[in-house]
N, C-alpha and C positions, 0 to 999 in steps of 0.2 A: 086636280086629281085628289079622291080623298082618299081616307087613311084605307076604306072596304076594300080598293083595289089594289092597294097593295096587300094589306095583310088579310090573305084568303082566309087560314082557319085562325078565327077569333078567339077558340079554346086551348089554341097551342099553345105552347110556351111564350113566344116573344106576346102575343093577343092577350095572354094574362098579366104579364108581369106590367104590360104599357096598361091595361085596365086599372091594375089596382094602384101602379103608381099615381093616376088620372083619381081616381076615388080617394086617394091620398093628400090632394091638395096641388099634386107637382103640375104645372103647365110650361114648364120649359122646353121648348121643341128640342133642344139640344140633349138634354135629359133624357127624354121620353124615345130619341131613336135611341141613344146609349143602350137600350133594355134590349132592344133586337136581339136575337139568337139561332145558329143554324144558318142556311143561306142568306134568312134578312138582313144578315150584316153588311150584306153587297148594297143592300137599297134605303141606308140609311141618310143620305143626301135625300130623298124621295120623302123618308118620313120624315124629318126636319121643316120641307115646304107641307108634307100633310097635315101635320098637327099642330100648325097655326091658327090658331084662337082662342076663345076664353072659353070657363065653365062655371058657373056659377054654383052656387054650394047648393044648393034645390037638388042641381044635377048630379052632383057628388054622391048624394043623400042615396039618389033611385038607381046611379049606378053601381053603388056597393049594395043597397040593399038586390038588386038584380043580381051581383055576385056569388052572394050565399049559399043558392041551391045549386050552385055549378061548383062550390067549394065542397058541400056535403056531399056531392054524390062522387066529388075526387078523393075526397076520407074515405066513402064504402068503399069503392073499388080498387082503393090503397088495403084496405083489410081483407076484403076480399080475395086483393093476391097475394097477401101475407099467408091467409088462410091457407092456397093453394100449396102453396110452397109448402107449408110446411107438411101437407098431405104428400107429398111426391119423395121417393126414396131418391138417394143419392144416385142408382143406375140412372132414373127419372132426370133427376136435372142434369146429369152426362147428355144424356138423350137432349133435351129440353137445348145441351147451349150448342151441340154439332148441330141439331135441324134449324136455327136460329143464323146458319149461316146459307141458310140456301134463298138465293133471291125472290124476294117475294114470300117471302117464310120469315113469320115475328115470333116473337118468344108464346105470343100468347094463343096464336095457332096451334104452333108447338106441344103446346098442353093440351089442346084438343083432340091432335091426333093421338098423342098418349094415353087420354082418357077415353077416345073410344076401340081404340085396338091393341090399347095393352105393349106387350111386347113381341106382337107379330109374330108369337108361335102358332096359333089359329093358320095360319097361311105359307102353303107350302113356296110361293114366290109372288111376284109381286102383281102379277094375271090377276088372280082371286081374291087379293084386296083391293084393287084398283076396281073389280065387279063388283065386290060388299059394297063400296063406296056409290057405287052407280055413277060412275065415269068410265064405263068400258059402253063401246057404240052396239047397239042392239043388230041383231042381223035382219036383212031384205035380201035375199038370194032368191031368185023365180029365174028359171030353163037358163042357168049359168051365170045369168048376170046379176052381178052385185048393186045393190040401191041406198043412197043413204039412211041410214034408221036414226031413230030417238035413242039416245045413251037408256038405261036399263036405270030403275028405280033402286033404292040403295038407300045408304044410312042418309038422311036427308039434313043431318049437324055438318059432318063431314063435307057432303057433295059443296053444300055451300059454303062453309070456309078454302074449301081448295078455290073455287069460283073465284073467290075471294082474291087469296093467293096469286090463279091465275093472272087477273087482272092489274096486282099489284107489281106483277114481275115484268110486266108490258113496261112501266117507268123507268127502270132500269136498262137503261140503253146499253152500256160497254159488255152486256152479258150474252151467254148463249142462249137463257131461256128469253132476255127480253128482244133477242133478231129473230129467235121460234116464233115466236108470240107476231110479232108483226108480219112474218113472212105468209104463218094462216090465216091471219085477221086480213090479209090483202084479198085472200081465195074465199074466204069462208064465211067474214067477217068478226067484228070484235067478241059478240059472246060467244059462238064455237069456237073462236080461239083462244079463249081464259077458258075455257071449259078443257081443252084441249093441253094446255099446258098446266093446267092441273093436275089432270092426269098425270102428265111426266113428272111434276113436282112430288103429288103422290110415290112414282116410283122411286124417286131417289129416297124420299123419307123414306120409305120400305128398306132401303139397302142402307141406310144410316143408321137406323134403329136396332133391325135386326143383325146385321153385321159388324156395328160400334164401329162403322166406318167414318171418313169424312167426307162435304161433298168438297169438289175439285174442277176449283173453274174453267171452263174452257176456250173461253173467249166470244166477242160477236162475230167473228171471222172461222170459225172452226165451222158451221154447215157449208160457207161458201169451197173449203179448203177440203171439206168430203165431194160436195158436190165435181167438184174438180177432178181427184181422185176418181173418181169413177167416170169420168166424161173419159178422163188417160185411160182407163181398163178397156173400156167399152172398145177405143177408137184403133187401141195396140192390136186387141184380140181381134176385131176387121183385118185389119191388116194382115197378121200372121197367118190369119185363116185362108187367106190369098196366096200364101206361100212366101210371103217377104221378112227379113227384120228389122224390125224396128228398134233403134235405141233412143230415147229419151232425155234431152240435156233443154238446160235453162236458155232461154231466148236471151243473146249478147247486150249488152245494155250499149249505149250508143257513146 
């Protein structure tokens, strides 16, 4: 197995720092997993047998000069958020570090949705900017019956970083938005479903922003524990409507 399948993204942290130690002269397998960082720390037995072999200085040569434009454009984009930052008021990075905790939500989303709706006084709730954005589902209604529609066109920075979003919060297993996400992606599939939890992502940023609230996890188990909830409403209110009572106690563990 070579080193590609383990370390997927080459530009990450642990893919840089094992490059330039490589461009440096280091060939010690032992060395070169020590650089891991983040979960690769788990697979460094894995990189030890990967990066057995030699390199010759020819190689050195083209892999540091291959380095440099992946260095320059990590300086602009370091200035460039320097820049940012320094543009954005103190309410701004309040905002900037609550919506930084919503799964699937990075800092630098974050800034996007700040930059394009401000501080959510434009929108009376969070309907109307979820339709700015064009992630509210377009209506088909013909002689009563309801049909799927296309989501409705919208700020199209926006649409696509929530998209973004959506699909980022699908990785997040232990969370509510990432058992959402799967639970439509089973009906609907993957991209109405990051589209879909977008939107919801959307709204909580609507209620963090403008209410200086925080978001507040729920858990992967909390749609099963509604779902539930109403299966009990549903099945009491049969009941009663029969003329009986029902009282409700936990099933005896054995």
């Amino acid at each position: 197995m070579g080193p590609g399948a383990i370390i997927t993204d080459i530009l990450g942290m642990t893919g840089q720092a094992i490059l330039g130690a490589l461009a440096a002269g280091i060939q010690d397998p032992e060395v070169l997993a020590g650089r891991a960082r983040g979960s690769l720390k788990k697979k460094q037995e894995q990189l030890r047998i990967a990066w057995r072999g030699s390199m010759g200085a020819h190689q050195r040569r083209l892999l540091g000069t291959q380095r440099d434009p992946v260095r320059y454009l990590d300086r602009q984009i370091q200035a460039l958020r320097q820049q940012i930052d320094e543009c954005l008021t103190a309410e701004q990075r309040s905002a900037r570090e609550r919506l930084d905790t919503i799964p699937g939500l990075s800092a630098r989303t974050a800034e996007v949705i700040l930059s394009e709706a401000g501080a959510m006084q434009a929108f009376p709730n969070a309907r109307p900017f979820a339709s700015w954005a064009g992630l509210s589902p377009g209506d088909n209604e013909s002689g009563g019956k309801r049909r799927p529609a296309r989501t409705r066109r919208g700020n199209r920075t926006l649409r696509r970083a929530m998209a973004w979003c959506g699909q980022a919060a699908g990785h997040r297993t232990k969370t509510y938005l990432g058992a959402a996400l799967r639970r439509i992606a089973a009906r609907r599939g993957s991209k109405r479903a990051a589209l879909a939890i977008g939107r919801r992502i959307l709204t909580i940023a609507y209620h963090v922003v403008k209410d200086g609230s925080r978001y507040q996890e729920l858990g992967p188990n909390d749609l099963d524990e509604r779902q539930r909830e109403r299966a009990t409403r549903r099945a009491v209110a049969r009941w009663e409507a029969l003329g009986d009572t029902v009282q409700i106690a936990p099933q005896p563990t054995a």
